[in-house]
N, CA and C atoms of all chains as a GROMACS GRO file, in nm:
protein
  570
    1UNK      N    1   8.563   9.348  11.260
    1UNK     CA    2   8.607   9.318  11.124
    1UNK      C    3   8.576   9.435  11.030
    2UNK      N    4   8.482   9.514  11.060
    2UNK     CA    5   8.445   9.589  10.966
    2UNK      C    6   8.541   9.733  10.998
    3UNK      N    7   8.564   9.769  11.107
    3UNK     CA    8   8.656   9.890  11.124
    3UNK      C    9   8.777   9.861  11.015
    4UNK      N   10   8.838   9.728  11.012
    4UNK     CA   11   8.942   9.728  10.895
    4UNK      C   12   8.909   9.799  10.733
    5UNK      N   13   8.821   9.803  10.714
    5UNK     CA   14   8.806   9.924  10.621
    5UNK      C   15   8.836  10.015  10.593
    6UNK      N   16   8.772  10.057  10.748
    6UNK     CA   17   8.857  10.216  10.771
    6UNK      C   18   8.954  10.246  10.799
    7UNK      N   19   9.034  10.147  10.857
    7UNK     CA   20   9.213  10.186  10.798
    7UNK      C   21   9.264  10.163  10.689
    8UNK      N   22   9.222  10.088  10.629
    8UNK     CA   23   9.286  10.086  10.503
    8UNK      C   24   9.254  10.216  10.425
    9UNK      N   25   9.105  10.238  10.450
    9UNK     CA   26   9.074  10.379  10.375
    9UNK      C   27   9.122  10.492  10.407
   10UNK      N   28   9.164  10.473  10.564
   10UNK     CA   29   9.237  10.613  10.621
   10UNK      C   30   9.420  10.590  10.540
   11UNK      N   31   9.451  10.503  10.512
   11UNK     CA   32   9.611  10.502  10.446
   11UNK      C   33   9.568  10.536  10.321
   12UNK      N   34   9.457  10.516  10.227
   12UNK     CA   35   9.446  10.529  10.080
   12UNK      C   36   9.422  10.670  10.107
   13UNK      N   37   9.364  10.746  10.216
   13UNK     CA   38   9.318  10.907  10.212
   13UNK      C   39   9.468  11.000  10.218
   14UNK      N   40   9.555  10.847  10.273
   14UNK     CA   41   9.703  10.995  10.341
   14UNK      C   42   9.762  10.974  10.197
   15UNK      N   43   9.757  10.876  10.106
   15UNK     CA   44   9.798  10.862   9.985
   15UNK      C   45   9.760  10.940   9.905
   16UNK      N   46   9.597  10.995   9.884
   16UNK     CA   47   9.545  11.098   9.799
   16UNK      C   48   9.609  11.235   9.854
   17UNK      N   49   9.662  11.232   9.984
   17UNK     CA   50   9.690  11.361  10.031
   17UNK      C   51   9.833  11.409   9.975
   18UNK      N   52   9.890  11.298   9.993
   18UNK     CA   53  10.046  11.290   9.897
   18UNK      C   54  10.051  11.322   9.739
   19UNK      N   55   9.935  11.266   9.693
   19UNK     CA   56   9.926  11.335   9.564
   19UNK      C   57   9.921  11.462   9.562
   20UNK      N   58   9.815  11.492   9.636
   20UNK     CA   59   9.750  11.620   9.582
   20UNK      C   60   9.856  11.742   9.635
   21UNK      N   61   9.972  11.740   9.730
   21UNK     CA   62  10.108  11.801   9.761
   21UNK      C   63  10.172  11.798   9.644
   22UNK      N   64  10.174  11.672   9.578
   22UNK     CA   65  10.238  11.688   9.411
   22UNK      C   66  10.200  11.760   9.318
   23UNK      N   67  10.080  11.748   9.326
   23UNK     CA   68   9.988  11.801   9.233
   23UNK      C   69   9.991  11.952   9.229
   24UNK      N   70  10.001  11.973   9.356
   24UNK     CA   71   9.980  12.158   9.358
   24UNK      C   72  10.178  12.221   9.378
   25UNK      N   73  10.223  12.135   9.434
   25UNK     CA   74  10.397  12.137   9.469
   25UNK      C   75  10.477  12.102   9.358
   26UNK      N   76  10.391  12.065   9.230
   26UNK     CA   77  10.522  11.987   9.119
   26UNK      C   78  10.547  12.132   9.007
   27UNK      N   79  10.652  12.074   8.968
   27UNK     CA   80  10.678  12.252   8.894
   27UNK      C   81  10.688  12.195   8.744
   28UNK      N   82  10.648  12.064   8.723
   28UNK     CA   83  10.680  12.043   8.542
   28UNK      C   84  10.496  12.030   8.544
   29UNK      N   85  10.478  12.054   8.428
   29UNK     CA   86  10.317  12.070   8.444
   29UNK      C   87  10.283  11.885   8.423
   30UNK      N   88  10.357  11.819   8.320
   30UNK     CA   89  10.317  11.681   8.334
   30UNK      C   90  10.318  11.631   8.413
   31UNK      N   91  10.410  11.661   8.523
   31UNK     CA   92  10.396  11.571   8.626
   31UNK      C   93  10.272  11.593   8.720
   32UNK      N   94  10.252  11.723   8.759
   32UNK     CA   95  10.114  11.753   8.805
   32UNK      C   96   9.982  11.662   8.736
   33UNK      N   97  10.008  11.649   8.550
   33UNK     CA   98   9.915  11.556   8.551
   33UNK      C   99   9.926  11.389   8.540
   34UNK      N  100  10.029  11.350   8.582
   34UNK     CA  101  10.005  11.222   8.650
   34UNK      C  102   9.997  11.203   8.770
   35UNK      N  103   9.995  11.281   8.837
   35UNK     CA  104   9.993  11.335   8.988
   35UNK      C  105   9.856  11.254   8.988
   36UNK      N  106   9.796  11.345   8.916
   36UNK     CA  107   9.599  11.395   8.889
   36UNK      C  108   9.590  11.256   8.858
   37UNK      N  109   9.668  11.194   8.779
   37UNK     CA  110   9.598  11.073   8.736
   37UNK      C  111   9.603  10.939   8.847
   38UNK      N  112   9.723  10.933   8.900
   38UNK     CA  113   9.755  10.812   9.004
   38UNK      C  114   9.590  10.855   9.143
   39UNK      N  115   9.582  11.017   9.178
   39UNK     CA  116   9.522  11.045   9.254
   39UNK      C  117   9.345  11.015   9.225
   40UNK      N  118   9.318  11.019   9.072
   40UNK     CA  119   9.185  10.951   9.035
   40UNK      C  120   9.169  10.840   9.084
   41UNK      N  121   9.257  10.753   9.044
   41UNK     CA  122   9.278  10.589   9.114
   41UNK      C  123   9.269  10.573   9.221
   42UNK      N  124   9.324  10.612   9.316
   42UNK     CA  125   9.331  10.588   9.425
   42UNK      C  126   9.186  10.671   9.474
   43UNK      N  127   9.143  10.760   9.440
   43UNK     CA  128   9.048  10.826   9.475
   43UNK      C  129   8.897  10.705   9.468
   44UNK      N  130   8.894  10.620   9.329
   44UNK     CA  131   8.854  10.518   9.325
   44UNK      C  132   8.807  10.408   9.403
   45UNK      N  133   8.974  10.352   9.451
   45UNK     CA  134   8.999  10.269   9.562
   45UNK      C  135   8.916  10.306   9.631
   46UNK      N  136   8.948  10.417   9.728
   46UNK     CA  137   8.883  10.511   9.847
   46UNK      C  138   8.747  10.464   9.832
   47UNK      N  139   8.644  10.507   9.733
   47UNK     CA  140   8.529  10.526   9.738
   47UNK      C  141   8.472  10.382   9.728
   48UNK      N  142   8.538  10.270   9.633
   48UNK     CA  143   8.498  10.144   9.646
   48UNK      C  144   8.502  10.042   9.782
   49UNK      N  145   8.641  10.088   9.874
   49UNK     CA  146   8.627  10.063   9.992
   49UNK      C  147   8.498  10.083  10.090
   50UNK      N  148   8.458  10.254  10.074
   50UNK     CA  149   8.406  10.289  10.144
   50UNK      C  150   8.215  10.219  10.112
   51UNK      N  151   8.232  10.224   9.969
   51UNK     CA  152   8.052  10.130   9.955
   51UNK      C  153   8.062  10.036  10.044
   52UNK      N  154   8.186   9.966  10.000
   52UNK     CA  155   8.208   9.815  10.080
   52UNK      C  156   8.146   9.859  10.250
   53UNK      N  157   8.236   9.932  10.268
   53UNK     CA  158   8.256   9.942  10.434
   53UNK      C  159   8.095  10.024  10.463
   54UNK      N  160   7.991  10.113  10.409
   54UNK     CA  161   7.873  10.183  10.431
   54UNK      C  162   7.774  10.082  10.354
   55UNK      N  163   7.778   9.991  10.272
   55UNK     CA  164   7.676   9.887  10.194
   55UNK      C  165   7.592  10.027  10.124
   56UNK      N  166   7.656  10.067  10.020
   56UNK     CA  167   7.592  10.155   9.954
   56UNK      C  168   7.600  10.187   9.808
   57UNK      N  169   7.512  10.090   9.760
   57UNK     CA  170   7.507  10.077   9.542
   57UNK      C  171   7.559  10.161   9.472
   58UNK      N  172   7.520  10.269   9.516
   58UNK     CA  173   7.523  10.409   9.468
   58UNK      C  174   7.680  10.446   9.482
   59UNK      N  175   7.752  10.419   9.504
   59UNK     CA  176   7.908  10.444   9.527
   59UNK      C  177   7.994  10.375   9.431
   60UNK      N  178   7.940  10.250   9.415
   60UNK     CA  179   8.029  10.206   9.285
   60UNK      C  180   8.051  10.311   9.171
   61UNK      N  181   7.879  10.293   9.121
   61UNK     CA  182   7.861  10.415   9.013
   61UNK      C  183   7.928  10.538   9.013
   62UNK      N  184   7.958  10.593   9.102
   62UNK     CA  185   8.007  10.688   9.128
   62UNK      C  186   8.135  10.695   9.122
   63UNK      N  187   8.229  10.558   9.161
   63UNK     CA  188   8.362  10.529   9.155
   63UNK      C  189   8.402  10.472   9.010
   64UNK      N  190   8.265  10.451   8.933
   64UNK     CA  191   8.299  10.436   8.746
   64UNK      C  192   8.337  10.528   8.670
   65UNK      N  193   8.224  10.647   8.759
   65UNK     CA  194   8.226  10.774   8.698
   65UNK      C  195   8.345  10.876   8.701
   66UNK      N  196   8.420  10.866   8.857
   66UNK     CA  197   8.551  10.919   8.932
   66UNK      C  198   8.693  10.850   8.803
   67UNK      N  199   8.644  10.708   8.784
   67UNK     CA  200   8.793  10.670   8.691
   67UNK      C  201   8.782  10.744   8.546
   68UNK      N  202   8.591  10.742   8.481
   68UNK     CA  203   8.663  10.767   8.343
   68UNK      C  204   8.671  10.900   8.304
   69UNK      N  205   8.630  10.989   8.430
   69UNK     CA  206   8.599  11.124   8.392
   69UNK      C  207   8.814  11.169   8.462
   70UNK      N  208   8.854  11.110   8.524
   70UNK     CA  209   9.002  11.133   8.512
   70UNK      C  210   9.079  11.084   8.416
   71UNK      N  211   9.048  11.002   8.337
   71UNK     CA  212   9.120  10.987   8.229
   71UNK      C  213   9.038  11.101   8.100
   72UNK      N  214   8.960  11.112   8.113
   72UNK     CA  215   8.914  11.260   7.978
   72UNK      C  216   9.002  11.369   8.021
   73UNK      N  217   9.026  11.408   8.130
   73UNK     CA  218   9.110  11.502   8.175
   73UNK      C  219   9.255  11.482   8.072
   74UNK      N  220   9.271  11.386   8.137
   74UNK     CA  221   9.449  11.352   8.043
   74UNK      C  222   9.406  11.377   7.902
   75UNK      N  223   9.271  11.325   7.832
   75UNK     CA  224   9.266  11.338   7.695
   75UNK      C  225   9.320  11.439   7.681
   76UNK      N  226   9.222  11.542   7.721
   76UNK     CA  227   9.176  11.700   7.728
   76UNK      C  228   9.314  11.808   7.723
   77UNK      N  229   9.400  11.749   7.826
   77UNK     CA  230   9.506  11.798   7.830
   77UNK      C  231   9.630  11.771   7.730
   78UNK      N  232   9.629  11.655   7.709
   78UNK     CA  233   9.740  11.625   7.578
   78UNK      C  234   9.678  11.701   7.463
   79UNK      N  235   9.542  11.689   7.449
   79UNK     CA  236   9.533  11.759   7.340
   79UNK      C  237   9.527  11.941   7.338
   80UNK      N  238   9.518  11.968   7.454
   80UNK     CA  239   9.520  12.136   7.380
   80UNK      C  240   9.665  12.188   7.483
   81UNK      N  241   9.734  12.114   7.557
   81UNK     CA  242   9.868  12.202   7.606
   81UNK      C  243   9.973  12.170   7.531
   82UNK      N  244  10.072  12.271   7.463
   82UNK     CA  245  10.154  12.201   7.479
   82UNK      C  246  10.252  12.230   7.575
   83UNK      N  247  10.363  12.117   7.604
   83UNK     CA  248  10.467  12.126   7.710
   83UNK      C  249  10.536  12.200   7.683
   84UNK      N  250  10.594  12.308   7.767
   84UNK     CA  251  10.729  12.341   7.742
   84UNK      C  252  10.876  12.238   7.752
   85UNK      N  253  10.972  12.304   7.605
   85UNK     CA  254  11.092  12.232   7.639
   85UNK      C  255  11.154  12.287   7.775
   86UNK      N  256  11.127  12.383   7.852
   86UNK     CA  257  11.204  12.394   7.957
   86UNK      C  258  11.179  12.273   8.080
   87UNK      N  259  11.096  12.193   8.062
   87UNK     CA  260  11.038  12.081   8.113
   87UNK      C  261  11.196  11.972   8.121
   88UNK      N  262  11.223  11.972   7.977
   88UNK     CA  263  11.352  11.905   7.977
   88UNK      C  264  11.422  11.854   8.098
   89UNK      N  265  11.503  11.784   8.143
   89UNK     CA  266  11.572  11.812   8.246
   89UNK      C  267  11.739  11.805   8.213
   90UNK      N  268  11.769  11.844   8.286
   90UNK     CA  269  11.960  11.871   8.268
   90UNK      C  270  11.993  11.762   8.177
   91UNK      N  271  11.991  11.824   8.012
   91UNK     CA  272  12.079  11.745   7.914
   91UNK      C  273  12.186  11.862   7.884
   92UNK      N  274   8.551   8.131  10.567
   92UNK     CA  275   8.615   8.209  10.653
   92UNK      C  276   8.754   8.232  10.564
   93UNK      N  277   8.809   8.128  10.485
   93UNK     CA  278   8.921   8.133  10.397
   93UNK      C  279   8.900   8.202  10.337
   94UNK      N  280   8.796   8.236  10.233
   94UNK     CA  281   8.781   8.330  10.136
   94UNK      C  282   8.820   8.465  10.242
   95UNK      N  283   8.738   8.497  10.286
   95UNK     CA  284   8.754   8.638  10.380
   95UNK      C  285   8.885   8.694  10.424
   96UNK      N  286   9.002   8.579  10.465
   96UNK     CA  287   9.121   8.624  10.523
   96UNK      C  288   9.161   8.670  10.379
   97UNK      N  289   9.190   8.552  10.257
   97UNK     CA  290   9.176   8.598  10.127
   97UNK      C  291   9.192   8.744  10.105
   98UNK      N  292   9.026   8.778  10.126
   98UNK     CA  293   8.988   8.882  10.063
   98UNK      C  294   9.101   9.022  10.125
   99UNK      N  295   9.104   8.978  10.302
   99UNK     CA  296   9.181   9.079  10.378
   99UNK      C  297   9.317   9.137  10.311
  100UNK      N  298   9.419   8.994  10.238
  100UNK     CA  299   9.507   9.008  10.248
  100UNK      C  300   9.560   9.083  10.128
  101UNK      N  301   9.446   8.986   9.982
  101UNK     CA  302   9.427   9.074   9.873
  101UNK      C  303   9.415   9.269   9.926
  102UNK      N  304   9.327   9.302   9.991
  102UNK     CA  305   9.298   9.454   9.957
  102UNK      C  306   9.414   9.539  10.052
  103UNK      N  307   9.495   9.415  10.143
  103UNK     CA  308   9.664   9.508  10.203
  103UNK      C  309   9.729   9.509  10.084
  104UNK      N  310   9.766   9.442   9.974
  104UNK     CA  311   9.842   9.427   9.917
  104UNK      C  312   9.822   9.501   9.824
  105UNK      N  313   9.715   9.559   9.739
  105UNK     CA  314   9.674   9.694   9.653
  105UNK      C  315   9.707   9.792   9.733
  106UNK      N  316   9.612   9.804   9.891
  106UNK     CA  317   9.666   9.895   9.956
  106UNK      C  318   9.875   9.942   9.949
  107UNK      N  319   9.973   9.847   9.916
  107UNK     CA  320  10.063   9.865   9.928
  107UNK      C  321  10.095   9.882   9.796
  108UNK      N  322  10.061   9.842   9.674
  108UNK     CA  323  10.083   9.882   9.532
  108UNK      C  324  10.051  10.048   9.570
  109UNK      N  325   9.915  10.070   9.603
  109UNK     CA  326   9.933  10.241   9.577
  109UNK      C  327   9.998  10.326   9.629
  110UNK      N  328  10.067  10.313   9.816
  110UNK     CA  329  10.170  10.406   9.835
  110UNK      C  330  10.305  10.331   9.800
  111UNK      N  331  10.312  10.223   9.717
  111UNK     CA  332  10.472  10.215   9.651
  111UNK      C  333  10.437  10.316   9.538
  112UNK      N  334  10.312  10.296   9.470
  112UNK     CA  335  10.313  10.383   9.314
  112UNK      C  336  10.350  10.543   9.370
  113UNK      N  337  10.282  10.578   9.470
  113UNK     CA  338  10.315  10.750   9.487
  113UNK      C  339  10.401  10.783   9.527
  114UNK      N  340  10.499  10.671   9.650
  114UNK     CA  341  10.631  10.728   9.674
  114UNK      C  342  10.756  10.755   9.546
  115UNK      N  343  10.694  10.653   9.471
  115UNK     CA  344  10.740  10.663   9.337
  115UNK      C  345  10.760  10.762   9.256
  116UNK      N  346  10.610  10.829   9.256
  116UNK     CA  347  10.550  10.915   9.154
  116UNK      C  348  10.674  11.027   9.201
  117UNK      N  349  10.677  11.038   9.363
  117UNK     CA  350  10.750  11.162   9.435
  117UNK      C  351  10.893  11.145   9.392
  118UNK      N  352  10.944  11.048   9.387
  118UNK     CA  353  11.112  11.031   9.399
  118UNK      C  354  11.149  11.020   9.264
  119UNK      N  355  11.076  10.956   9.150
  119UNK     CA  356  11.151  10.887   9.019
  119UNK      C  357  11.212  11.046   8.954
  120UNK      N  358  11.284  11.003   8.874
  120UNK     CA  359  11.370  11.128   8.819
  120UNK      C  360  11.275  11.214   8.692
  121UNK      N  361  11.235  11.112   8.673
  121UNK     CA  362  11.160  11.160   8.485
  121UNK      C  363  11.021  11.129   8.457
  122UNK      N  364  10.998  11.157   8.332
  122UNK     CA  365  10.843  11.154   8.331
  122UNK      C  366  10.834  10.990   8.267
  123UNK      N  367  10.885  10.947   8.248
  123UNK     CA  368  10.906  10.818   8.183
  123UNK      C  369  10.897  10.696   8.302
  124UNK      N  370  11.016  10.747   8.390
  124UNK     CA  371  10.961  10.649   8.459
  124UNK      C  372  10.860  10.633   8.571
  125UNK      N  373  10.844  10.780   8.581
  125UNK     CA  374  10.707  10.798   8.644
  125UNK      C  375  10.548  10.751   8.592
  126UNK      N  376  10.563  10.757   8.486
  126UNK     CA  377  10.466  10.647   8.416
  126UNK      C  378  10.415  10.537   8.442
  127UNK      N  379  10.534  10.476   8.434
  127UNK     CA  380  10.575  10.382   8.461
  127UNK      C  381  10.551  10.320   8.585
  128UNK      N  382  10.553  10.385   8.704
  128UNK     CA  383  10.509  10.346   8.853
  128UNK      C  384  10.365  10.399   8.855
  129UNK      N  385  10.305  10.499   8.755
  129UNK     CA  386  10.164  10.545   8.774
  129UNK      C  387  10.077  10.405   8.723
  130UNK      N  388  10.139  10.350   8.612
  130UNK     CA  389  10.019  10.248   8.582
  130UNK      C  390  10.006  10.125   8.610
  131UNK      N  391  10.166  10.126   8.740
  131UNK     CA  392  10.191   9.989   8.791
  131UNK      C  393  10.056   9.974   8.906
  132UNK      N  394  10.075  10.130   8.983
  132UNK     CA  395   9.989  10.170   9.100
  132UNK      C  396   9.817  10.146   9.040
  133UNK      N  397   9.800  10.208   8.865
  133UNK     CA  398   9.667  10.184   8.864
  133UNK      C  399   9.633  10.035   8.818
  134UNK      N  400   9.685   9.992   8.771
  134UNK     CA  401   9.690   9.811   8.714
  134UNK      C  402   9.634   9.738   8.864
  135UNK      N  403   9.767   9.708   8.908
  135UNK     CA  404   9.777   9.624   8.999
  135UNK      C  405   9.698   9.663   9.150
  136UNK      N  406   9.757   9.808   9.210
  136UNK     CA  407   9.692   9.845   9.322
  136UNK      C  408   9.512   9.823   9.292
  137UNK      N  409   9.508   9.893   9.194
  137UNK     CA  410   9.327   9.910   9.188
  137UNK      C  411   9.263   9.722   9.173
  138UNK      N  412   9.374   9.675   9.128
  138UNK     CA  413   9.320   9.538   9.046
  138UNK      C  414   9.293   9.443   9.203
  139UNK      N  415   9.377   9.455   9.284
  139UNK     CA  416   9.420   9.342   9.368
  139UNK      C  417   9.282   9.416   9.474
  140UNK      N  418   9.247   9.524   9.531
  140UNK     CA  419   9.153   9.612   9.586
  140UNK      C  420   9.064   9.526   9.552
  141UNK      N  421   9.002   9.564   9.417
  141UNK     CA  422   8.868   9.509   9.352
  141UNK      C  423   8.871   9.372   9.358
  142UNK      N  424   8.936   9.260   9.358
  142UNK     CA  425   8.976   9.127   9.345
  142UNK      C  426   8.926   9.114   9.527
  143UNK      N  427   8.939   9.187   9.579
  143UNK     CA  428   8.953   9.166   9.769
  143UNK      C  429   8.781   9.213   9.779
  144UNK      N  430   8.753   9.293   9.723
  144UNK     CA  431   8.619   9.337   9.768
  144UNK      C  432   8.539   9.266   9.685
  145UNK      N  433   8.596   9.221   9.550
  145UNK     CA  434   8.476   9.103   9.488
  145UNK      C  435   8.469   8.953   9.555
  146UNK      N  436   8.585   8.909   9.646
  146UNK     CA  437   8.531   8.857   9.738
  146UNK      C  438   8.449   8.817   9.884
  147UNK      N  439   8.484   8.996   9.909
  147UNK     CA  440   8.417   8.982  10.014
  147UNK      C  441   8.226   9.058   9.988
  148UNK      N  442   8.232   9.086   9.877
  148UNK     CA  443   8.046   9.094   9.833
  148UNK      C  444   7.994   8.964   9.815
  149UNK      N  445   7.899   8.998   9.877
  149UNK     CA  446   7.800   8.864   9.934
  149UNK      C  447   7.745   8.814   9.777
  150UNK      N  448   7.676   8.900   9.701
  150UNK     CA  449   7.621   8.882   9.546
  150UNK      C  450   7.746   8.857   9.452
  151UNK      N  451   7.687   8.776   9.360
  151UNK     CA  452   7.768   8.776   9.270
  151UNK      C  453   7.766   8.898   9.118
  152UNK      N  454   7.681   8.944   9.174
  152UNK     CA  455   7.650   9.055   9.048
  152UNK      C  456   7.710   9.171   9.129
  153UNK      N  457   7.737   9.198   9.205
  153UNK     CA  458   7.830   9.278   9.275
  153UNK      C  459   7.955   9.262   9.207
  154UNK      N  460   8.005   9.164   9.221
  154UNK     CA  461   8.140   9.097   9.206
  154UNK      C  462   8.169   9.139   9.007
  155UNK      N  463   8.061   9.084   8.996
  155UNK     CA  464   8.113   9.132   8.854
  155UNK      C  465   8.119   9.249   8.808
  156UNK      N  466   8.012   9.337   8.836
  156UNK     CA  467   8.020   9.476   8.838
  156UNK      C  468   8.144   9.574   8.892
  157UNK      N  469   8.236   9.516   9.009
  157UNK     CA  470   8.315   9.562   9.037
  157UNK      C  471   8.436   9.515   8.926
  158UNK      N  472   8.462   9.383   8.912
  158UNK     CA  473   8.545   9.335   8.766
  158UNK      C  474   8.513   9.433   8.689
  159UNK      N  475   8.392   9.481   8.601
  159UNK     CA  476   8.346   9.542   8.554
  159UNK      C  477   8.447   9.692   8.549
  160UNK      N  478   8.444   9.738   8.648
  160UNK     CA  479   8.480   9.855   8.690
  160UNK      C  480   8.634   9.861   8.674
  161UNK      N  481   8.689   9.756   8.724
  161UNK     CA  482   8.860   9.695   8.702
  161UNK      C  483   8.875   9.722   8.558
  162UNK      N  484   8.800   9.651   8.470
  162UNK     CA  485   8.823   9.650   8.324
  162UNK      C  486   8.793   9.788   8.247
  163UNK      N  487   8.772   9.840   8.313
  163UNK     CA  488   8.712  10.000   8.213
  163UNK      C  489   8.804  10.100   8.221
  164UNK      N  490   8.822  10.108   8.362
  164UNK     CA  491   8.972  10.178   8.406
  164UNK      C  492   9.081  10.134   8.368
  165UNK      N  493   9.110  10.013   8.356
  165UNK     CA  494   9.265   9.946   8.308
  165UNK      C  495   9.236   9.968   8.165
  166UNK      N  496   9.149   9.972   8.078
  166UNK     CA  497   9.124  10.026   7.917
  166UNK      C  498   9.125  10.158   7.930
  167UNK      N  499   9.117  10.255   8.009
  167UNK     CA  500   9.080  10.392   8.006
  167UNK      C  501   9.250  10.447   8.040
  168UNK      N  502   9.317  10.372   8.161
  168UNK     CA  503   9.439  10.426   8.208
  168UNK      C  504   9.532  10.367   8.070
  169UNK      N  505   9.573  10.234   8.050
  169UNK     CA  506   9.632  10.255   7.930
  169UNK      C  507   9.640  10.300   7.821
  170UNK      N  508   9.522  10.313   7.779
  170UNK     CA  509   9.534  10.440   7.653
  170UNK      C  510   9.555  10.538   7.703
  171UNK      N  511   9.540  10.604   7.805
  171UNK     CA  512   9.580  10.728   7.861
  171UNK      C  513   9.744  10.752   7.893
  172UNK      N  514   9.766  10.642   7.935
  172UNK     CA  515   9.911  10.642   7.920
  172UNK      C  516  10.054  10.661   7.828
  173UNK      N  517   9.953  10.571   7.752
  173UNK     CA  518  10.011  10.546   7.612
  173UNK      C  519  10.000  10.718   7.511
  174UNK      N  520   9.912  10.785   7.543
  174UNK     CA  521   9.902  10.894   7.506
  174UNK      C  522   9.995  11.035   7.536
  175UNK      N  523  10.053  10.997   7.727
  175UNK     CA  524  10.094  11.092   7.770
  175UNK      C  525  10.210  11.089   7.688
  176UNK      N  526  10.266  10.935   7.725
  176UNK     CA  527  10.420  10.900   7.664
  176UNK      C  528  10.469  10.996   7.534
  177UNK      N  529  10.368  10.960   7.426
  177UNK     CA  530  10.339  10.958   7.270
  177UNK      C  531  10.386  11.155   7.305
  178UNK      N  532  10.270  11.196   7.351
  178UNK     CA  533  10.283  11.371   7.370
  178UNK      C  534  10.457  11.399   7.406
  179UNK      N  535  10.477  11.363   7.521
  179UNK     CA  536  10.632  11.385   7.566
  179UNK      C  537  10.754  11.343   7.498
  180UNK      N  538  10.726  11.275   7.397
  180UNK     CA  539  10.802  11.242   7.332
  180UNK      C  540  10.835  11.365   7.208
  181UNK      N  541  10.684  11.358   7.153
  181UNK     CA  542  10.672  11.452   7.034
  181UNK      C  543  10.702  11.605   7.099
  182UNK      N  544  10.668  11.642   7.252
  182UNK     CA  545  10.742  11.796   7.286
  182UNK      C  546  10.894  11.736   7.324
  183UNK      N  547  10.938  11.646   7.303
  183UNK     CA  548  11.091  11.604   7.360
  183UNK      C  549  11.130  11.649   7.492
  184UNK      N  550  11.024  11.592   7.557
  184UNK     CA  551  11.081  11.620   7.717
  184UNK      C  552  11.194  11.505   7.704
  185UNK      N  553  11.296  11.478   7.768
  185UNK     CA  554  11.412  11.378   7.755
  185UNK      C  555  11.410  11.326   7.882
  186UNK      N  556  11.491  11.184   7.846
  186UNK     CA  557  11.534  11.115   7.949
  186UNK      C  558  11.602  11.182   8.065
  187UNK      N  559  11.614  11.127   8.193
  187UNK     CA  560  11.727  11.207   8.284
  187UNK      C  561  11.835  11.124   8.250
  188UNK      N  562  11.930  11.189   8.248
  188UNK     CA  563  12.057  11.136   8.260
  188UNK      C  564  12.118  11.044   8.336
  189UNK      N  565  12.064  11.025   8.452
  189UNK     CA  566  12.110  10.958   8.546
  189UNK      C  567  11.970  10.858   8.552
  190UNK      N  568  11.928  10.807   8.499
  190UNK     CA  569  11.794  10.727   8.525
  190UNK      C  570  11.859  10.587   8.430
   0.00000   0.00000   0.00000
């Protein structure tokens, strides 16, 4: 029963891996950062699974810390980039 | 033993909110509606996860702490969201045409 963890955590890892192809492969810069952002989450998931699946306290905390320190990022970024209009797409 | 299958079936089903949200993230046309599948993936995927593992923790102060954790992120991702939108709007990234 307990190996089911680890597949689920091994599909949430090929999911972070899919991001992070976006993330470094996307050519509009916003999208790279929702890339960043779906990939915090799930990065989350990952680590809350994995307390579950290792019985280890110390991982939650750590998966509090993983969500709100990816959303300061987005702050961080709306506030000092701005987008280019070439971002636009075919109007 | 009910609770437990429960809990199993809850954390497939987040598991499947988050690679619908990223196949998403990959295919949608625009930043709009990519949004849009990002905070479906963090809402629901993360929500239904935590809902599966707060049943299967033995403590109940576990359980809430992980709720806990549900609620900070779903306050942290929607304003964050709500922010990107607000930005893309004001640089006028535009709709796709075909969306």
């Amino acid at each position: 029963m307990v190996e089911h963890y680890q597949i689920l955590a091994t599909i949430l890892l090929f999911v972070v891996v899919l991001g992070l192809i976006k993330v470094f492969g996307g050519k509009e810069k916003i999208v790279q950062l929702l890339a960043l952002q779906l990939l915090g989450t799930s990065t989350v998931a990952l680590i809350l699974l994995l307390a579950q699946q290792l019985q280890l306290e110390g991982l939650r905390d750590l998966a509090l810390i993983m969500g709100l320190l990816a959303c300061i990022v987005a702050i961080a970024f709306v506030h000092y980039v701005k987008f280019n209009s070439e971002n636009t797409l075919k109007k | 033993m009910i609770i437990n299958i429960l809990g199993w079936i809850l954390l497939t089903i987040g598991v499947v909110f988050f690679i619908s949200g990223t196949i998403a993230l990959i295919r949608f046309p625009d930043v709009y509606t990519r949004l849009h599948a990002l905070t479906k993936a963090d809402n629901l995927g993360l929500g239904f996860i935590i809902f599966g593992l707060a049943l299967h923790s033995n403590s109940i102060l576990v359980s809430i702490k992980l709720l806990l954790i549900w609620f900070l992120i779903m306050l942290a991702s929607a304003s964050m969201s709500h922010l990107i939108s607000l930005n893309a709007l004001k640089n006028k990234i535009n709709l796709d045409e075909e969306s």
